[in-house]
C-alpha positions as CSV (number, residue, x, y, z in Angstrom):
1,X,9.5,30.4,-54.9
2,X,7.1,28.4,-56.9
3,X,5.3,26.2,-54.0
4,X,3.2,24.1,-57.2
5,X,6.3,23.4,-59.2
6,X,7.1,20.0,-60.7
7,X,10.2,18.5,-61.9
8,X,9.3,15.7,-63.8
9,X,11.0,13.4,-66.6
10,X,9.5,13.8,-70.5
11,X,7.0,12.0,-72.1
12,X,6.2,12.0,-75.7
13,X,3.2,13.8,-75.0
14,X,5.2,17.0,-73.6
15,X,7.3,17.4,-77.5
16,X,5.2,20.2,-78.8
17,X,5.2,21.9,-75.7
18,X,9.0,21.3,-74.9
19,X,10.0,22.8,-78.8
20,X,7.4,25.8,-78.3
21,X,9.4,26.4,-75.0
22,X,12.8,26.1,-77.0
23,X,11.9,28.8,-79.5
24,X,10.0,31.0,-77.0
25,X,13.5,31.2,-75.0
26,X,15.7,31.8,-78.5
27,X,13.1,34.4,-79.5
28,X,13.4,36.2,-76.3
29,X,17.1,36.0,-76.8
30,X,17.1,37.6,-80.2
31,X,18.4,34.1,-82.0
32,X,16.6,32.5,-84.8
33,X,14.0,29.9,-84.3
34,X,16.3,26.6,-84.5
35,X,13.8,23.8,-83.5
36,X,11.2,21.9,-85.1
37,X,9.0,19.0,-84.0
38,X,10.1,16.8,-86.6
39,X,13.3,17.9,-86.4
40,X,12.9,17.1,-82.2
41,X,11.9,13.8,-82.9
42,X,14.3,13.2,-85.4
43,X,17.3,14.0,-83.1
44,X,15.6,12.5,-79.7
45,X,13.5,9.0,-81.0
46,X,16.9,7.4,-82.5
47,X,17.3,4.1,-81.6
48,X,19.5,4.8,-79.0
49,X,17.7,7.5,-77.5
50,X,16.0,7.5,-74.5
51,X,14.1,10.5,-73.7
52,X,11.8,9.2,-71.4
53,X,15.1,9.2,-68.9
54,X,17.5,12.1,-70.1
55,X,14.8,14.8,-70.4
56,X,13.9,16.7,-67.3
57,X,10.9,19.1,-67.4
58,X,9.8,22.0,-64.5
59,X,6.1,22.1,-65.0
60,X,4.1,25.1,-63.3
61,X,0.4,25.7,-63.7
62,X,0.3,23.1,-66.3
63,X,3.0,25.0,-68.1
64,X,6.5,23.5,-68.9
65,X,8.3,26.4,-67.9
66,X,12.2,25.1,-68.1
67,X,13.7,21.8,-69.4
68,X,17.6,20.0,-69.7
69,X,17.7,17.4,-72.2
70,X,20.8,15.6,-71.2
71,X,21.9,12.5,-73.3
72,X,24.4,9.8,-73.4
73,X,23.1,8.1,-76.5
74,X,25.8,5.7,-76.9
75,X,28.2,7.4,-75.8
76,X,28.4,5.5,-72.3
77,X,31.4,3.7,-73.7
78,X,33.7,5.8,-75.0
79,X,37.0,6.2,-73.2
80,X,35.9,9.8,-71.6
81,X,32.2,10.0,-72.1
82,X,30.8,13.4,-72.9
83,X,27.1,14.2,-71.8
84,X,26.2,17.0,-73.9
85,X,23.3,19.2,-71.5
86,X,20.7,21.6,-73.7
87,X,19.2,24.0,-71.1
88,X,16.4,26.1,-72.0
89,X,14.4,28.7,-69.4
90,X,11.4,30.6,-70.0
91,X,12.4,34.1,-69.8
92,X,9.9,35.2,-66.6
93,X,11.7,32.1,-65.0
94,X,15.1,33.1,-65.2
95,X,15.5,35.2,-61.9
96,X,14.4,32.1,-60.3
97,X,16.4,28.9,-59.0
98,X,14.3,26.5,-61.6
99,X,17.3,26.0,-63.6
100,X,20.0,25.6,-61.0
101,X,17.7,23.0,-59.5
102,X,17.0,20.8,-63.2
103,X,21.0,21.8,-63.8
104,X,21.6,19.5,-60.5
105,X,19.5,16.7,-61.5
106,X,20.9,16.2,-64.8
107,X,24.2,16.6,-63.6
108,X,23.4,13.8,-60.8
109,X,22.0,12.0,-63.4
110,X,24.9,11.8,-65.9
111,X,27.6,10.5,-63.1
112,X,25.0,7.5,-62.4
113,X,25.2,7.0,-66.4
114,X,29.1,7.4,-66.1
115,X,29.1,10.4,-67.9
116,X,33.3,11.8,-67.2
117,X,32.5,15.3,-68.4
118,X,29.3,17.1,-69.2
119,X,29.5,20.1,-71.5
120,X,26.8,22.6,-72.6
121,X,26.0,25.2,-75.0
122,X,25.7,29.4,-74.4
123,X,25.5,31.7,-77.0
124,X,26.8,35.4,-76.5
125,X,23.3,36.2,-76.1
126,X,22.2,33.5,-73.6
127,X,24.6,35.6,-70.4
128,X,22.0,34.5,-67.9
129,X,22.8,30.5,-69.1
130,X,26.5,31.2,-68.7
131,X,26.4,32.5,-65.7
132,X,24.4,29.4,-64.5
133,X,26.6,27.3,-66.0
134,X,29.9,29.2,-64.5
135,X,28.3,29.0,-60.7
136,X,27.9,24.9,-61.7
137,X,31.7,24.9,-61.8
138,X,31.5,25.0,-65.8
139,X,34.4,26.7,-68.1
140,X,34.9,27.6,-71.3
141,X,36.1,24.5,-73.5
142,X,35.6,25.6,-77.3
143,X,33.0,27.7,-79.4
144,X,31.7,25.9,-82.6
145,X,30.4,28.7,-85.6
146,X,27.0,28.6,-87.7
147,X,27.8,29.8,-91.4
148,X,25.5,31.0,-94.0
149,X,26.2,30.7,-97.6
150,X,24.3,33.0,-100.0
151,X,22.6,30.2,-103.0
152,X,21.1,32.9,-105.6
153,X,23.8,33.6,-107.2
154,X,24.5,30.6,-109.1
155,X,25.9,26.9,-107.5
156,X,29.3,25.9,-109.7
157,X,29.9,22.4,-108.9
158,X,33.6,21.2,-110.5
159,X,34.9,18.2,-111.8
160,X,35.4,15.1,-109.0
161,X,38.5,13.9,-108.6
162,X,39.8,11.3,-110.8
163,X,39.4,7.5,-109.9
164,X,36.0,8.2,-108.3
165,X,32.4,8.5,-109.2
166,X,29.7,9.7,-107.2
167,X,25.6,9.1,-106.6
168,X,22.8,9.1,-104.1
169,X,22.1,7.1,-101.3
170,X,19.9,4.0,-102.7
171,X,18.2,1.3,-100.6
172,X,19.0,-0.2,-96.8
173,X,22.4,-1.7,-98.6
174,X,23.8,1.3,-98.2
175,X,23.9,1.5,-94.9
176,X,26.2,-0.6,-93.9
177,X,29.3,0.8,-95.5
178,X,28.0,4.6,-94.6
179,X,28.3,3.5,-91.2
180,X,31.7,2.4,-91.6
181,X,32.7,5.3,-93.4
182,X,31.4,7.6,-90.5
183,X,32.4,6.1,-87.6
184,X,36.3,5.7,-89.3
185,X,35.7,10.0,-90.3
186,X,33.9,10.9,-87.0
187,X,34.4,8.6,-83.9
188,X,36.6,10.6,-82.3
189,X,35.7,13.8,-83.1
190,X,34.0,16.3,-80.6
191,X,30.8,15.1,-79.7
192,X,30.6,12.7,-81.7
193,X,31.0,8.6,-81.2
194,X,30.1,5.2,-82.5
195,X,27.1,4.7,-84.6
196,X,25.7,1.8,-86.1
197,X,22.9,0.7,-89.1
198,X,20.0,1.0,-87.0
199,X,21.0,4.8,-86.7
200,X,20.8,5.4,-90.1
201,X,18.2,4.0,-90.7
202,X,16.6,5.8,-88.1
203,X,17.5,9.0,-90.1
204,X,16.7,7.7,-93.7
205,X,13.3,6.6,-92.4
206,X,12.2,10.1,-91.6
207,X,9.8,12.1,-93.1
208,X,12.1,14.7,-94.6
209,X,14.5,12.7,-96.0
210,X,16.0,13.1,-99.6
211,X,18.2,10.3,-100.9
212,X,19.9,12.6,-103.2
213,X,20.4,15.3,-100.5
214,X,23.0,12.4,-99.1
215,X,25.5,12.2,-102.1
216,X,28.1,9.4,-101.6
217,X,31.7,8.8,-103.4
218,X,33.1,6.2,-104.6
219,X,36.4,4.6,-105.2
220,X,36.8,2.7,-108.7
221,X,37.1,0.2,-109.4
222,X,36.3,-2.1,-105.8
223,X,33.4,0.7,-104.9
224,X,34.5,1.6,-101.6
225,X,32.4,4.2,-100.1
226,X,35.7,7.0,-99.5
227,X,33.1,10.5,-98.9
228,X,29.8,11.5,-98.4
229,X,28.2,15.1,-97.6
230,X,24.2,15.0,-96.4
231,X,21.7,17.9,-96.8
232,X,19.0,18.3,-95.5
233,X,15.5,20.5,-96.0
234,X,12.7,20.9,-92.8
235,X,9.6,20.6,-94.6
236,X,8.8,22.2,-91.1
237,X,10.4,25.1,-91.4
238,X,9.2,29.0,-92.8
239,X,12.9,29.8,-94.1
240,X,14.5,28.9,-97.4
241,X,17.4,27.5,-95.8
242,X,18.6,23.6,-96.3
243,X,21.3,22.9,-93.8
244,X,24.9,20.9,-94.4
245,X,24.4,18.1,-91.5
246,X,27.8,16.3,-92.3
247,X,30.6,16.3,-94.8
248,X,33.4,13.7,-94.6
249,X,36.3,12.4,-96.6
250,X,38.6,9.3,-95.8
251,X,42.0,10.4,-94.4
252,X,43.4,8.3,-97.5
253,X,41.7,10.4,-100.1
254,X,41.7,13.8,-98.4
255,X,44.1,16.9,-100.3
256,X,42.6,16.2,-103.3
257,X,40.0,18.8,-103.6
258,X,36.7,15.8,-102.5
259,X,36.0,17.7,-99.7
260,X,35.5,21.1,-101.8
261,X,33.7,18.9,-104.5
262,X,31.3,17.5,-101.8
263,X,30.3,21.1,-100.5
264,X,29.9,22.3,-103.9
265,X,27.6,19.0,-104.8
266,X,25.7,19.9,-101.5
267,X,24.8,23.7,-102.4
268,X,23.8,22.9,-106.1
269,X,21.5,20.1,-104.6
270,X,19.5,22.4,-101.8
271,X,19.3,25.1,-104.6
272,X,18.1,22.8,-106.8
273,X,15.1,22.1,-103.9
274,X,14.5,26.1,-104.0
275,X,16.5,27.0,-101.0
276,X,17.9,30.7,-100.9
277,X,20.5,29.7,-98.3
278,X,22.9,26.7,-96.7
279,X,23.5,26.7,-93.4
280,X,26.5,24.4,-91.8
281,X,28.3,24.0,-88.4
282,X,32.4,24.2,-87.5
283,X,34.4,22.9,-84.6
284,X,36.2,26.4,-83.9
285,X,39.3,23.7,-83.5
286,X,38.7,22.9,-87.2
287,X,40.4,25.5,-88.9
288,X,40.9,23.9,-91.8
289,X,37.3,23.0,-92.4
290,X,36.4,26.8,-92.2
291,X,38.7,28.2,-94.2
292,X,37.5,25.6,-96.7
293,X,33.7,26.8,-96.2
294,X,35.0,30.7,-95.7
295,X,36.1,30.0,-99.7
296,X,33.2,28.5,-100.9
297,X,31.1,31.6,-99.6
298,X,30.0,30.3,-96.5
299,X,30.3,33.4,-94.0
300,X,29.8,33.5,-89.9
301,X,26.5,34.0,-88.6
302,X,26.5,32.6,-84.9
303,X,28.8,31.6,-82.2
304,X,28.0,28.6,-80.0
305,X,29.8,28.4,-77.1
306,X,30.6,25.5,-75.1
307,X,31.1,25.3,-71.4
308,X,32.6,22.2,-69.7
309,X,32.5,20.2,-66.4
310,X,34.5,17.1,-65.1
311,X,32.2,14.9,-63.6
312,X,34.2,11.8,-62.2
313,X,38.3,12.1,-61.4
């Protein structure tokens, strides 16, 4: 259909174009603009990334027109490893077979990696991305929720649990036992895998980090790190939203209200930096996680669905 097409892998070169395509696409679609360019190189130049390889871009009349960011990112080694696949269409492309054809490559691509099952992400207003997705053997695995919590009206922050004191992230000494606490909170979660220090610092590094936007806990009196939330702020952005990136408690030390302590710290801290609103993801599996955030205030305000494909038997 498009004789001077090219399917070709990412260079650095191609970011502001590939986020301009990202946000044309979610415009189009009615969602909110979600990506950034510092926020696309935070989340793409870790120290495990590699772009350069996992990036596919369909380039017409010097245009990229479509793109499939498929990563592995360390997660090569897990038992089943999950390639998560972001798909993204210009919308006078969708009619064509552009994205069936970068869908391929990247799928080809993650069973060379090793990749057991690739899974990817349609919202109810993305039905042309689903019904790709479907016709690539894809089904429905889970949905994760966006939820919004209102900040004007006031931040209470209660008491922390007793036997535990709690303060911002300091120096690179820190970042050993973070990594520890979050792999032992998140390694096995959806998604999610091992990380190490060079990660972190990766993400302490960056432009818009805020060492008190990542509060941690700690237990008295050996100073075992036992909780952490991180915020964040987009200097990049236009709206007065921060958002909730994680939010983890020790299995040992959970049922003790840390968790609703840790979300409370979090809001106070992005109102504090002027933000109107605090945005935060769920697992759909997580129930207990929502009806946690449902009670602080935080209220639904998307639905990600995510669609699934075994790759090797």
């Amino acid at each position: 259909m498009f004789p001077e097409l090219i399917i070709r892998h990412f260079t650095w070169d191609d970011a502001p174009a590939v986020v301009d395509l990202f946000n044309l696409a979610a415009a189009a679609d009615g969602l909110e603009q979600w990506l950034t360019l510092p926020g696309f190189r935070r989340e793409f130049g870790g120290p495990l990334a590699r772009p350069e390889r996992d990036i596919l871009l369909a380039q017409h009349s010097d245009h990229i027109v479509a793109a499939v960011l498929a990563w592995m990112e360390g997660r090569e080694h897990a038992p089943q490893p999950i390639m998560p696949l972001l798909l993204s269409l210009h919308p006078a492309y969708r009619d064509s077979d552009i994205g069936a054809r970068l869908l391929d490559l990247a799928l080809a691509q993650g069973r060379e990696l090793g990749a057991a099952i690739a899974t990817s992400p349609a919202r109810p207003q993305e039905p042309y991305k689903r019904r790709l997705l479907l016709a690539h053997g894809f089904t429905y695995g889970r949905s994760w929720w966006r939820l919004r919590a209102d900040l004007t009206g006031g931040c209470y922050v209660g008491e922390l649990p007793a036997g535990l004191h709690a303060r911002a992230y300091q120096d690179h000494r820190d970042d050993a036992p973070l990594v520890a606490l979050v792999n032992d909170i998140f390694s096995t979660a959806y998604l999610d895998r091992v990380y190490d220090e060079a990660e972190i610092r990766h993400w302490v590094m960056d432009q818009d980090f805020d060492p008190e936007l990542l509060t941690l806990v700690v237990a008295e009196p050996d100073g075992t790190f036992v909780g952490y939330v991180w915020g964040w702020v987009d200097s990049d952005s236009d709206e007065r939203a921060g958002f909730i990136g994680d939010l983890g408690v020790q299995a040992a030390y959970r049922g003790r209200g840390l968790g609703r302590w840790l979300l409370q710290r979090a809001k106070a801290d992005l109102r504090a930096r002027g933000m109107d609103w605090a945005d935060l993801d769920v697992d759909g599996t997580n129930h207990q996680a929502r009806r946690l955030y449902e009670s602080e205030g935080f209220r639904v305000r998307e639905e990600v669905q995510w669609y699934e494909k075994r790759l090797l038997e």
